[in-house]
Every structure is written in C-alpha cells, then in structure tokens.
C-alpha positions as CSV (number, residue, x, y, z in Angstrom):
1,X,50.9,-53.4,98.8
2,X,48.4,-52.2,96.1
3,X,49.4,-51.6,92.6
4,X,46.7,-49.0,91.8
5,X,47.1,-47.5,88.7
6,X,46.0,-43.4,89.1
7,X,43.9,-42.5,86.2
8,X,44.2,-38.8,84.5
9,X,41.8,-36.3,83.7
10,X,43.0,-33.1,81.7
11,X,40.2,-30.6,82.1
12,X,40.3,-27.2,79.5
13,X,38.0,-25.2,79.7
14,X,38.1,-22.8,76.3
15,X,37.1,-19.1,75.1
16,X,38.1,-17.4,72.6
17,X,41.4,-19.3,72.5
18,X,41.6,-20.5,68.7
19,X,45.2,-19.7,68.7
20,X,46.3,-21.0,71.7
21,X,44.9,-24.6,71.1
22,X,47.4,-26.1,68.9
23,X,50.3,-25.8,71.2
24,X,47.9,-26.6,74.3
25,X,46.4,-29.6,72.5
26,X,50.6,-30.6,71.5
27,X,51.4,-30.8,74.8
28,X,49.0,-32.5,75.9
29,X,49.7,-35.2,73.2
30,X,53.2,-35.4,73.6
31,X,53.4,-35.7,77.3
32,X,55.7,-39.1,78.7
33,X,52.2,-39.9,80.2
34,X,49.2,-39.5,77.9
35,X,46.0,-38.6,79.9
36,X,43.1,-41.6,80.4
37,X,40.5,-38.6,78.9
38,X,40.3,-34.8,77.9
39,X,37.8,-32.5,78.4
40,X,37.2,-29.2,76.7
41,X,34.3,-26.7,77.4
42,X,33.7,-23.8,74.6
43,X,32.5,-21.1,76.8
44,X,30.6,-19.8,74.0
45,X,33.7,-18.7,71.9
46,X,33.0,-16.4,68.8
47,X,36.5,-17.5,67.2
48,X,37.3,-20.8,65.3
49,X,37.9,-22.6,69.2
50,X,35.4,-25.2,68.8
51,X,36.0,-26.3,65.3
52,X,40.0,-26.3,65.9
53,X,39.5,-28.7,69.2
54,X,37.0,-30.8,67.0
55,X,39.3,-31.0,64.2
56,X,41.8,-33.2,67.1
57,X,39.1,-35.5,68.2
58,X,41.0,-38.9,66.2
59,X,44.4,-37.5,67.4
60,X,43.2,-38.6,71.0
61,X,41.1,-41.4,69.5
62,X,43.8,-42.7,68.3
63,X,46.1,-42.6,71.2
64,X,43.4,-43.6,73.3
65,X,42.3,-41.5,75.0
66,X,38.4,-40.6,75.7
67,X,37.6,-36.9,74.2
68,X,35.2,-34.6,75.1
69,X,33.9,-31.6,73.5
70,X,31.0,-29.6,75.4
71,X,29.8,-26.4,74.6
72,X,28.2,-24.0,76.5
73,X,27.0,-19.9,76.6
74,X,29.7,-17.7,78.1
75,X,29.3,-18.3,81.6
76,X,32.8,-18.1,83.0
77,X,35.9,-20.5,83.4
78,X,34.3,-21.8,86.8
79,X,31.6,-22.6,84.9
80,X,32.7,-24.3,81.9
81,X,35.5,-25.9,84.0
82,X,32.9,-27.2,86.5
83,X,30.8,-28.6,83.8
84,X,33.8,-30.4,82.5
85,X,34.3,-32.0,85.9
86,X,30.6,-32.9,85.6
87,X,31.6,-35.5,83.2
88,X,35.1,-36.8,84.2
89,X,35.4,-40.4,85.0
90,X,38.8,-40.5,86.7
C-alpha cells in the first residue's frame, strides 16, 4: 500500500468582498488541516479586497503555506476562479 500524502489547494476567487475576508481568511487559518497553498483572484474589486488579502500574505508565510494574489478586470467568478486554477500546483 501507498502512503500518498493528498495535497490542498484552497481556491477564492474575490469581488467586492472586503468585509467578508477576515472571517474567510480565519477559517482558512485555523482549519485542523492547513492547506499546501491559497489562491485569491480580485475580480477587479473597487473596495479595500485586495489590500485586506495582501495585508495576510506572512500569516500563510508563516504557516507555510504558498500564497497567491492575482488580480484581474471584472470578468466573473468562473473567470477569476479559473485563472486561480491556472496556477495551482496540487
């Protein structure tokens, strides 16, 4: 038998959610099972998203955990979501 270790992506993409990222970004943090990496899109947010998410980046640094932070215009959540996929490793 194999003793495969699964690997964890948590994908987010973001707009216009500068008050919902503290308790999303939280969670994520204090789950039994950290994440190997975390990628946010800012869907071309004209709120305080993208600064908020940056201001986590050596929270997950320091747990170890790869961060992300694209940014794109406001395409969609299949868009930004997809382009998050785009660069997960897991």
């Amino acid at each position: 038998m194999h003793n495969k270790r699964i690997t964890i992506s948590v994908i987010c993409p973001v707009y216009n959610g500068e008050k919902y990222i503290d308790t999303s970004i939280l969670s994520i943090l204090n789950q039994s099972t950290l994440p190997d990496e975390v990628i946010f899109c800012d869907d071309g947010s004209v709120d305080e998203s993208y600064s908020k998410i940056k201001s986590y980046k050596f929270r997950f640094i320091k747990k170890k955990i790869r961060f992300i932070l694209l940014r794109s215009d406001h395409l969609g959540p299949g868009s930004a979501r997809n382009k998050c996929i785009k660069e997960s490793t897991c």
